[in-house]
VOGU-3710 file (C-alpha; in Angstrom, 3 decimals, decimal comma):
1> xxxxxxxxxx> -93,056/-62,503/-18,471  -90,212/-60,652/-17,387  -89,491/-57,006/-17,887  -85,516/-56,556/-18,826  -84,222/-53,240/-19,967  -81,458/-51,996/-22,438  -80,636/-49,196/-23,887  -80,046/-51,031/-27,451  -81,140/-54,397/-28,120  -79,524/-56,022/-30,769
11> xxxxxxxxxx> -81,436/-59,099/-32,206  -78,398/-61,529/-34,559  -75,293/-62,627/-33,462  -73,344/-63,129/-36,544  -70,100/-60,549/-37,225  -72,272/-57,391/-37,921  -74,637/-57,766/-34,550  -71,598/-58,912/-32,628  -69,281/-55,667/-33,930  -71,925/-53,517/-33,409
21> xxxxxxxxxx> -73,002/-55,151/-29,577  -68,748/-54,596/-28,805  -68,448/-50,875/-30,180  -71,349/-50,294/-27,919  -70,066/-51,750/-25,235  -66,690/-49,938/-25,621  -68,567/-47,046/-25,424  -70,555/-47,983/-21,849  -73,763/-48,307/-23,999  -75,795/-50,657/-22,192
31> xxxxxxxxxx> -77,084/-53,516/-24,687  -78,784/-57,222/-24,999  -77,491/-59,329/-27,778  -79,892/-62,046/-28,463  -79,228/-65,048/-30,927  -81,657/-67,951/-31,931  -78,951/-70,450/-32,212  -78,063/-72,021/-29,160  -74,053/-71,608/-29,948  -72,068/-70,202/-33,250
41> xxxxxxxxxx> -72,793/-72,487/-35,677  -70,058/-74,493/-37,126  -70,820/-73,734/-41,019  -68,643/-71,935/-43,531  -69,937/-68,373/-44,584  -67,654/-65,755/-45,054  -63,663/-66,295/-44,937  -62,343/-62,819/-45,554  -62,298/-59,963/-43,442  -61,352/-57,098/-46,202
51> xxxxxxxxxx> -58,676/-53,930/-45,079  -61,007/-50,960/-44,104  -62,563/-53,795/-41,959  -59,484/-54,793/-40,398  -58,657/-50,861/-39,547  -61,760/-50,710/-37,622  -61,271/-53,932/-35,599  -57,410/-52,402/-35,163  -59,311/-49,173/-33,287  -61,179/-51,634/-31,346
61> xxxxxxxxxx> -58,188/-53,165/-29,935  -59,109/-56,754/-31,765  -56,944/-56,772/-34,890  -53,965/-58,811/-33,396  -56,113/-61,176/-31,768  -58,145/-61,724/-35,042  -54,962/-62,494/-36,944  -54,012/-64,847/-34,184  -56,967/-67,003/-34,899  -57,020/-66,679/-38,411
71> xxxxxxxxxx> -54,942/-68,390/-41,163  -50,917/-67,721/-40,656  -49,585/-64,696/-41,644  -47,129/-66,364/-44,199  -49,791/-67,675/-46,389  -49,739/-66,809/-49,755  -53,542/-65,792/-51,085  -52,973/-66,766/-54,442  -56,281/-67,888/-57,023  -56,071/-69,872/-59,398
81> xxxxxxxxxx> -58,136/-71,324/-62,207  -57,733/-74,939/-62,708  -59,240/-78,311/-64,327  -58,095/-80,263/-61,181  -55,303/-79,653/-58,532  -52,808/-82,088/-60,010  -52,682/-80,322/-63,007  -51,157/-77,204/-64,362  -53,531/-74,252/-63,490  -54,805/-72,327/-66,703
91> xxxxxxxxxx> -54,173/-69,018/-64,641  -52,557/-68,178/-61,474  -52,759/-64,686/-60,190  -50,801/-64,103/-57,285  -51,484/-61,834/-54,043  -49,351/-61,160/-50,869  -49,325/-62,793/-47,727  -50,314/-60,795/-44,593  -46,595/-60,735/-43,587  -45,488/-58,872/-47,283
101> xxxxxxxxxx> -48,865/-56,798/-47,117  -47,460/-55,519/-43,869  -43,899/-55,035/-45,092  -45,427/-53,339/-48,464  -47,553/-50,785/-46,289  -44,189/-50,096/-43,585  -42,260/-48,936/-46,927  -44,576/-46,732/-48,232  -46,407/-43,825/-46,897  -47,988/-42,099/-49,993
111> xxxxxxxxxx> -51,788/-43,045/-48,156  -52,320/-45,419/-50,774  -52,382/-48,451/-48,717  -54,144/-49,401/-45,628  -52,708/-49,459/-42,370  -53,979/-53,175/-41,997  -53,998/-56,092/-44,931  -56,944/-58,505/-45,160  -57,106/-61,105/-43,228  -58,115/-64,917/-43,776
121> xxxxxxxxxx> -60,385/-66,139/-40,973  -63,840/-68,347/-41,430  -66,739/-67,031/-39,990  -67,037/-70,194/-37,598  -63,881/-68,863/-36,145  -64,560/-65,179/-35,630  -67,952/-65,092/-34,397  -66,709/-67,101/-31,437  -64,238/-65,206/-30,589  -65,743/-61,513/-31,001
131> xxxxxxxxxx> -68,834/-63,343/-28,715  -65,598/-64,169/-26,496  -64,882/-60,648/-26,392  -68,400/-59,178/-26,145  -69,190/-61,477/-22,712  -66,290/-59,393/-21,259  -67,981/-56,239/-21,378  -69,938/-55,155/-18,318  -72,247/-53,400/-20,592  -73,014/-56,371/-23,043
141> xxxxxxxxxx> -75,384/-58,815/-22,516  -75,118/-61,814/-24,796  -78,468/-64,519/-24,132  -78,203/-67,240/-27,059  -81,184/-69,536/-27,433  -83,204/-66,081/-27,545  -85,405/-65,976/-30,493  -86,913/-63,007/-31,261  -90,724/-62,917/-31,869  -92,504/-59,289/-32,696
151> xxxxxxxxxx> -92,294/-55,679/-31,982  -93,975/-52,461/-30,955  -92,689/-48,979/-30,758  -93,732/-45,624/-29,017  -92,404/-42,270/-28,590  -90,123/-43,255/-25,483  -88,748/-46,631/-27,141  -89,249/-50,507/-28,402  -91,173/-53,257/-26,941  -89,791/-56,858/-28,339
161> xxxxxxxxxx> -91,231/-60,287/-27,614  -88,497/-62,692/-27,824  -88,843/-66,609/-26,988  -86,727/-68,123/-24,203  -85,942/-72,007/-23,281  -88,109/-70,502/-20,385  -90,658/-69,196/-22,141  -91,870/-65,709/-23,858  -90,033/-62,499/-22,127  -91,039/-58,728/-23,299
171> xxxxxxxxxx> -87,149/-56,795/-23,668  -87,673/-52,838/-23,265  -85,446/-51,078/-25,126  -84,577/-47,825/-26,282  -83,256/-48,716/-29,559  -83,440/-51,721/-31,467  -80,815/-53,260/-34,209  -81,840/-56,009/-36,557  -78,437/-57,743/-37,557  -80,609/-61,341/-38,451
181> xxxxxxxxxx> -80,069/-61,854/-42,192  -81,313/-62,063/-45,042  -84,325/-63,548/-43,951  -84,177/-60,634/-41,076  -87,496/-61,113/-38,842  -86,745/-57,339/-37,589  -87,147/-56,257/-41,526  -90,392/-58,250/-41,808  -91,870/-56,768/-39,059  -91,107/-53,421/-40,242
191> xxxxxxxxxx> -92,748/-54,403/-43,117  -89,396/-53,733/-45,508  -88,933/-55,120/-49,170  -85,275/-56,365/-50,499  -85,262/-54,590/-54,133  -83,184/-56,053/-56,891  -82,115/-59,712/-58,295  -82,375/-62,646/-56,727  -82,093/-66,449/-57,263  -79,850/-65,521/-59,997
201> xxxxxxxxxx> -77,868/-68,891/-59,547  -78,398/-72,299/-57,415  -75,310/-74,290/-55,650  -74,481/-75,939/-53,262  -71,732/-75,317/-50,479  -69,957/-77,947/-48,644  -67,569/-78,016/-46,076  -64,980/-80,559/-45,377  -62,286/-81,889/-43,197  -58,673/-82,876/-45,136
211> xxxxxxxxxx> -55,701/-82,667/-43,035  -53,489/-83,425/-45,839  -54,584/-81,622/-48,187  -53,041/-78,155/-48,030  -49,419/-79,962/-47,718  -50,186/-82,127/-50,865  -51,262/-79,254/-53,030  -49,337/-79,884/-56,249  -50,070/-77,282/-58,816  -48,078/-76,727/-61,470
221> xxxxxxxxxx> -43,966/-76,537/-60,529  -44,774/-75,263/-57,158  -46,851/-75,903/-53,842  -49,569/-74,244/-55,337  -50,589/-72,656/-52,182  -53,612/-70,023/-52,345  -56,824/-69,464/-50,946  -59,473/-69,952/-54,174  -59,452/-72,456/-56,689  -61,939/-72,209/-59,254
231> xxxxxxxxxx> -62,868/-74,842/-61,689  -62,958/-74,032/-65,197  -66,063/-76,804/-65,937  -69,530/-75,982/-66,442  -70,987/-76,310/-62,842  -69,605/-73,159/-61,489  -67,271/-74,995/-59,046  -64,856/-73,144/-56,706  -63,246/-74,465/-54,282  -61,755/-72,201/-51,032
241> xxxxxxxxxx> -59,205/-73,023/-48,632  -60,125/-72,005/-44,838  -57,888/-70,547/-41,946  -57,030/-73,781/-40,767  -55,850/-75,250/-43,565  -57,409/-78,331/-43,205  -60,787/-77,243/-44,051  -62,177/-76,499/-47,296  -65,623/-75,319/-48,962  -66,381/-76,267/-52,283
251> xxxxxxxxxx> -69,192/-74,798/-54,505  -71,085/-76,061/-57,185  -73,892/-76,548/-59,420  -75,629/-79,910/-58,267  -78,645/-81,616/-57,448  -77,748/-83,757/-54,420  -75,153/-83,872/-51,303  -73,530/-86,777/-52,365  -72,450/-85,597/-56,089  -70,640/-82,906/-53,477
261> xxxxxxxxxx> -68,772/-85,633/-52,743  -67,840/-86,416/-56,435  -67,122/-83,116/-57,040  -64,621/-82,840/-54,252  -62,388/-86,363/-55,318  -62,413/-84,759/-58,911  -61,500/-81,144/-58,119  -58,635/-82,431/-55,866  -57,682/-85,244/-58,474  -55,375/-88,023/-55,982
271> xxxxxxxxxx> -57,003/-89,984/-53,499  -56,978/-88,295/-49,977  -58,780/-88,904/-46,939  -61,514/-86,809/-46,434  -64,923/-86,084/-44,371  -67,550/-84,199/-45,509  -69,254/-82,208/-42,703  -72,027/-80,271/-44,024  -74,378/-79,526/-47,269  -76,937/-76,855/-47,915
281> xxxxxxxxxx> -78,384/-75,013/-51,248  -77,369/-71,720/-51,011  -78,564/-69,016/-53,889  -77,092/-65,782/-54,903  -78,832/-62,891/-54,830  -77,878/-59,089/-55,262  -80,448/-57,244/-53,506  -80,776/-54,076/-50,883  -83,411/-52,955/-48,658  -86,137/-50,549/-49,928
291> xxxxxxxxxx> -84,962/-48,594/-45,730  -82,411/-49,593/-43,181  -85,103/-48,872/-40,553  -88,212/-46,923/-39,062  -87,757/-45,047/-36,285  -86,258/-46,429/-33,173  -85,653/-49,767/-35,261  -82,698/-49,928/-37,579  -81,528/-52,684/-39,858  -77,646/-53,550/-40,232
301> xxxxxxxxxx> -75,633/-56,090/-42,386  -77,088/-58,854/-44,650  -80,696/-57,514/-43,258  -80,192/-55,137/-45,715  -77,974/-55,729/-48,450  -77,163/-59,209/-50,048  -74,735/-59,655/-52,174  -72,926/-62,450/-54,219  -69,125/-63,313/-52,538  -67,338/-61,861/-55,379
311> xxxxxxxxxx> -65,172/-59,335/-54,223  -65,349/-60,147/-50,606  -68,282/-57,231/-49,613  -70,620/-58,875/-47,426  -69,966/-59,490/-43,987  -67,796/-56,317/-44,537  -70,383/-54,035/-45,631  -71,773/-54,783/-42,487  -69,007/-54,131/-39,926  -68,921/-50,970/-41,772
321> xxxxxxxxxx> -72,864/-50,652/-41,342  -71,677/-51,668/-37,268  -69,052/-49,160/-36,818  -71,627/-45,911/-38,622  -74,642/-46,887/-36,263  -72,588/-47,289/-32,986  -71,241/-43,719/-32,933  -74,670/-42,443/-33,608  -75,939/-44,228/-31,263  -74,147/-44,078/-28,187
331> xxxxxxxxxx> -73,507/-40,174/-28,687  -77,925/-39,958/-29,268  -78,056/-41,832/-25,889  -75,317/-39,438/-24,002  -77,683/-36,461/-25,326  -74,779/-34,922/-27,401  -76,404/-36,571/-30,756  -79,128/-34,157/-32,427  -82,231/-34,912/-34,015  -80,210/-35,677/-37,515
341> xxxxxxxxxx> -77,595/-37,762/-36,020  -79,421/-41,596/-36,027  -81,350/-40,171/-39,084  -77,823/-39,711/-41,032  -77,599/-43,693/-40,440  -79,480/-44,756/-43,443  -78,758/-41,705/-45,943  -74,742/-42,636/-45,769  -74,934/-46,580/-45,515  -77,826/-47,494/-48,162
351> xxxxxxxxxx> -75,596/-45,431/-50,531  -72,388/-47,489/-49,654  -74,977/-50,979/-49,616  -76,007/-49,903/-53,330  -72,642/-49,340/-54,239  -71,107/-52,745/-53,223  -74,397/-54,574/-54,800  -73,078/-52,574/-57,875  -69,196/-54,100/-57,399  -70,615/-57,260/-56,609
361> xxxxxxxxxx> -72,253/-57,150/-59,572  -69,064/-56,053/-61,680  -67,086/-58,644/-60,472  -70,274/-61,269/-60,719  -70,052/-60,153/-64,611  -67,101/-60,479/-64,851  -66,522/-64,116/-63,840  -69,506/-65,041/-65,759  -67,426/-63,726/-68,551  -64,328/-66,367/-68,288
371> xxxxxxxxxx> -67,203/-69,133/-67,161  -68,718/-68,712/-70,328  -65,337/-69,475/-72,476  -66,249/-73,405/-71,583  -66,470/-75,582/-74,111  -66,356/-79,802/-73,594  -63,308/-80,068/-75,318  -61,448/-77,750/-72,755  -60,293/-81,476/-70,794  -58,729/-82,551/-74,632
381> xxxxxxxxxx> -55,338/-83,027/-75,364  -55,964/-81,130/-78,985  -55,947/-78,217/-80,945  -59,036/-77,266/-80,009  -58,822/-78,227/-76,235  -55,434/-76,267/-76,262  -57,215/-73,326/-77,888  -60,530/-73,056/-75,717  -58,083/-73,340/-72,590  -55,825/-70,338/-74,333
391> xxxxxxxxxx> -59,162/-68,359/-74,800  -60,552/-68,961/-71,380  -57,589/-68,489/-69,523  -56,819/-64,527/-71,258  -60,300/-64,080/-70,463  -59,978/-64,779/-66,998  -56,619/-63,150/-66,205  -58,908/-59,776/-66,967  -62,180/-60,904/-65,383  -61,272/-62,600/-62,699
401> xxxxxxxxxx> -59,311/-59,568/-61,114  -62,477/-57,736/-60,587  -63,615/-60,023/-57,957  -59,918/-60,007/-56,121  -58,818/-56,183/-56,582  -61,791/-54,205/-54,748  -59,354/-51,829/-52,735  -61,372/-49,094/-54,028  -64,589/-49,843/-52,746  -63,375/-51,365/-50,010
411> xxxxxxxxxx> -61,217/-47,737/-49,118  -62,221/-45,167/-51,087  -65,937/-45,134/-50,166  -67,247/-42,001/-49,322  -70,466/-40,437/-47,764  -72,447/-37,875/-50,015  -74,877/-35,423/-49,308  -75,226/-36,934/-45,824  -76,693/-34,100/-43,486  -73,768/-34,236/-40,882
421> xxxxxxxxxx> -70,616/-34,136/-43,377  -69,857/-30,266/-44,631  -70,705/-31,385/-47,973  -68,479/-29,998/-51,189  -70,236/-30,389/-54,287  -68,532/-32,793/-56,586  -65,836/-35,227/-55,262  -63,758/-37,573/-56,198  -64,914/-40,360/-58,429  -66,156/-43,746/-56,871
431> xxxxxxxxxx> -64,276/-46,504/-58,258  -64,120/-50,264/-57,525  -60,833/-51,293/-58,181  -58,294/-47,961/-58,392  -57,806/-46,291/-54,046  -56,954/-42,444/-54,592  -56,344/-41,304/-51,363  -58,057/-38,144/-50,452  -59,727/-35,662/-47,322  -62,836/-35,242/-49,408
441> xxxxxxxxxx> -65,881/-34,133/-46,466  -67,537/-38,289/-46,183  -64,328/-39,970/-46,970  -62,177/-42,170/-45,224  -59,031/-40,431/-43,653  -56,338/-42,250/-45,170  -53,373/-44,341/-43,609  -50,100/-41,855/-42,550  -47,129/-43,210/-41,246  -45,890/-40,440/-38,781
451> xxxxxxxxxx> -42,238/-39,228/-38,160  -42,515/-41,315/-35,068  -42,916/-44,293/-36,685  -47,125/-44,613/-35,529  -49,902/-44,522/-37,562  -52,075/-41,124/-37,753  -55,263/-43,293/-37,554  -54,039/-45,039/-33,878  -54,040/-41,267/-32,877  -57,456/-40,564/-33,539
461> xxxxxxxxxx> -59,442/-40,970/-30,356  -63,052/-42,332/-29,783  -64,474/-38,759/-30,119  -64,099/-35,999/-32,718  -60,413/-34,702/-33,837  -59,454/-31,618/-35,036  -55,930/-31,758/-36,968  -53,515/-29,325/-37,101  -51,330/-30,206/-40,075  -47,787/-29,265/-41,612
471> xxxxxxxxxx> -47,167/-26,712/-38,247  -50,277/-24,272/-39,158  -50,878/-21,369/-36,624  -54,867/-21,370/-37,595  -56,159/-20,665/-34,551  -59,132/-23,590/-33,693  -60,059/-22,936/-30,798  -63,282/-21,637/-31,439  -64,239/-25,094/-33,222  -63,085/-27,195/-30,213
481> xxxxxxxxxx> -64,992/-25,015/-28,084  -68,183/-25,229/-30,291  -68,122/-29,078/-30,312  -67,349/-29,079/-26,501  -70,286/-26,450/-25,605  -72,344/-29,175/-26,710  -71,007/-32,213/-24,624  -69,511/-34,049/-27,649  -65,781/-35,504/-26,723  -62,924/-33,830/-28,857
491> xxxxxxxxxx> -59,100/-33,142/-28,598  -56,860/-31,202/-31,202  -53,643/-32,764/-32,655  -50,756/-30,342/-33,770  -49,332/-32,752/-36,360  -46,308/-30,872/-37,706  -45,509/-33,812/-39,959  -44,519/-32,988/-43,699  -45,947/-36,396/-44,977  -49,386/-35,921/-43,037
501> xxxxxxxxxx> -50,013/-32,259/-44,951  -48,823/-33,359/-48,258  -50,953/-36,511/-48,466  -54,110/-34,671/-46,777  -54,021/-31,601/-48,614  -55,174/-29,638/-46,250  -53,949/-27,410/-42,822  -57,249/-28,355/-40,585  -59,208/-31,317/-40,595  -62,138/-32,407/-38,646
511> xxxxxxxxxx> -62,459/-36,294/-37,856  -65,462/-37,723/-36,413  -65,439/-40,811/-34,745  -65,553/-43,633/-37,085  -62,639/-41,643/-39,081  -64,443/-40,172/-41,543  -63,761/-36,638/-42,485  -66,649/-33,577/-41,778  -64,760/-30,989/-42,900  -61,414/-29,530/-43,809
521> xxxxxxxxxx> -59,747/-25,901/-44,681  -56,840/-24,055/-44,848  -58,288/-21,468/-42,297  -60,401/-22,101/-39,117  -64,425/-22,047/-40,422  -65,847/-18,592/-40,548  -68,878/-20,545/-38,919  -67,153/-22,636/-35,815  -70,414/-23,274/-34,019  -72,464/-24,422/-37,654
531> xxxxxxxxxx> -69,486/-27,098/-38,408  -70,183/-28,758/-34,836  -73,950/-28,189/-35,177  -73,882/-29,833/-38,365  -70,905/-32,762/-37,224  -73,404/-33,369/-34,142  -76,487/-33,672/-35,968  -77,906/-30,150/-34,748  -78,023/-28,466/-38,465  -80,557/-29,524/-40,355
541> xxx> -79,315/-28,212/-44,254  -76,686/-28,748/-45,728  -73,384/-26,513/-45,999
//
């Protein structure tokens, strides 16, 4: 056996583990990525990386680059409901392309919209390239073909038995991060339930190759160009275009691979060449994890929360699961972190993991709703096929927006009672679909274009922030002191801006490193040294 050491070890190499293993590394946190697969895998999961997501790969440096491998910027991400693609759709809700997302959010600047769009790219494509990025850091450590085995903690760290092509090694490790799944090995070990529903619907998802496809789309009068397709029929079929535009997945209720086939030549409806590269059952499930870790052992992304893909909340849930435990993390390890710092980890993102099983759920409902408007005669050319598709297709163009329109929960979530946020009682409401932009202590701070032309979120550094908004003459010192006495990283902005203070609300605000706001005031804190204490992880009640 060999004896390696880390400071974190994280065990999954899909977008959460890889996030988190890159944030780390940013932040010269030594860490061991281990994967069982030899190499990414070449199979379609997620295709969506949502706007709060795309803000935090932006403050990693990664967002261009993740648009350049993605699907063009001039794509339109329409969704339609169809019978088949050569015939009218029943509905067709349009959304922007990245390229009039961007051009919406330059124009405005009331913090209603995020600094990035969404962004089109399959997970076969990104989780080579963040690996890409992750073997460039000298702190990283990425070993595929590592599979990893058991576990034993003690007061000074973790002790993890992982399976080589050389044989069985022992890692020692500080910390350890399960990001393996849903059928997370790290979460068994710990001896963790998933609470909630599951096998609440069997498909199967295939993946093919059709060049000519995307160029031959022929909905209705126009290209039809989009990015889902679903198919009003009584098999649950969907089909979704990928970043290439030459692959697609299709989903569907049925008992073998090669009715996947079928199911493909009818959806598209004209003859087209075509190969068909994988097949697997997949099942939905909405279900979270009873704890997102003991101890030194934490538990990120689908390890802890599975979800169904309506509404896109995944894979994002668990960058944002990443970008929380990095922070914590890294700042624990520099000595700066207090006892309640890694301990905040699970109190603020079970909450937001319970909250997107509940939107997944909403939006689940809410395409069950349409689904359920089927009726055989929907394919006639009557008055009751015209009336069922009439029915259906009102139905859907209400439903089917709650699975496409989650700006609010993928925005507006906030953290409550979390022991290192200067909690206010009551707050703003959490909603799903509406984004009210707001300072509220746990909340996201939201996008400000500044006189300058850059955005107030590209000035917030790595560390903590403390702005100074609308030209106030509070005097702050004594907080940037109090966070400084204690060997956490901060700098103060003066941001005279008019549009900064009117959209905030507020003269002072204190940012902590993943954006989120701690506190806020019109006046420096009676208490200087309790708001760091408590930022930090020092205070151990609330304020």
């Amino acid at each position: 056996m060999t004896q390696l050491d880390s400071d974190v070890l994280i065990v999954g190499a899909g977008p959460t583990g890889l996030t988190l293993a890159i944030d780390l590394g940013r932040r010269g946190v030594r860490c061991t990525l281990i994967e069982q697969k030899e190499r990414p895998a070449f199979l379609p999961k997620m295709e969506r990386i949502n706007a709060r997501s795309m803000e935090i790969y932006r403050r990693m440096g990664l967002a261009d680059k993740i648009r350049a491998a993605g699907l063009r910027s001039d794509c339109p991400m329409d969704v339609y409901i169809i019978l088949k693609l050569t015939e009218p759709p029943l509905l067709h809700l349009s959304y922007p392309s990245v390229d009039e997302a961007r051009a919406k959010t330059r124009a405005s600047n009331d913090g209603t919209l995020p600094l990035e769009p969404y962004q089109l790219i399959s997970q076969y494509t990104l989780e080579p390239f963040l690996k890409s990025v992750a073997e460039t850091l000298p702190a990283v450590t990425v070993r595929y073909g590592c599979e990893f085995l058991s576990l034993r903690q003690d007061s000074a760290g973790v002790s993890a038995r992982v399976q080589t092509p050389g044989g069985a090694q022992d890692i020692r490790t500080t910390y350890l991060v399960g990001c393996d799944g849903g059928g997370s090995a790290v979460r068994r070990e710990l001896g963790i339930p998933l609470s909630g529903e599951g096998n609440l619907l069997a498909l199967r998802q295939a993946l093919y190759r059709c060049d000519e496809l995307f160029d031959r789309l022929p909905i209705g009068n126009g290209p039809g160009h989009g990015r889902h397709y679903h198919v009003a029929d009584a098999k649950s079929t969907f089909l979704i275009m990928q970043d290439s535009t030459k692959h697609w997945t299709l989903h569907s209720v049925v008992d073998t691979d090669e009715e996947m086939k079928t199911a493909f030549e009818r959806v598209v409806g004209v003859p087209v060449k075509y190969e068909m590269l994988s097949c697997a059952p997949w099942r939905q499930n909405l279900l979270l994890a009873d704890r997102y870790g003991k101890d030194r052992v934490f538990l990120a992304g689908d390890a802890v929360h599975l979800v169904i893909p309506t509404g896109g909340l995944g894979m994002n849930s668990g960058v944002g699961d990443a970008i929380d435990l990095s922070w914590k993390l890294a700042a624990t390890l520099a000595g700066w972190g207090g006892p309640g710092l890694l301990k905040s980890y699970e109190i603020e993102r079970r909450q937001i993991g319970d909250r997107n099983v509940g939107a997944s759920r909403y939006a689940t409902i809410g395409r069950r709703k349409w689904r359920s408007m089927w009726r055989p005669d929907i394919t006639e050319d009557s008055s009751a096929g015209v009336a069922t598709r009439k029915k259906l297709a009102a139905v859907a163009d209400v439903e089917q927006r709650k699975s496409n329109e989650m700006i609010g929960a993928e925005l507006g979530y906030r953290y409550v009672d979390s022991p290192v946020i200067c909690n206010i009682p009551g707050g703003p409401e959490h909603l799903f679909r509406d984004y009210q932009p707001t300072t509220w202590p746990g909340a996201r701070l939201p996008h400000v274009w500044l006189d300058d032309g850059t955005a107030m979120q590209d000035r917030i550094g790595d560390g903590y922030t403390i702005l100074k908004l609308g030209g106030s003459a509070a005097d702050v010192s004594g907080l940037e002191r109090a966070i400084r006495a204690r060997g956490a990283p901060v700098v103060m902005l003066d941001v005279p801006d008019r549009a900064a203070r009117d959209i905030y609300g507020h003269d002072l605000i204190l940012v902590r490193p993943d954006m989120h706001v701690v506190w806020r005031g019109n006046a420096a804190p009676e208490d200087p040294a309790q708001v760091a204490a408590v930022a930090m992880g020092h205070f151990s009640k609330f304020v």
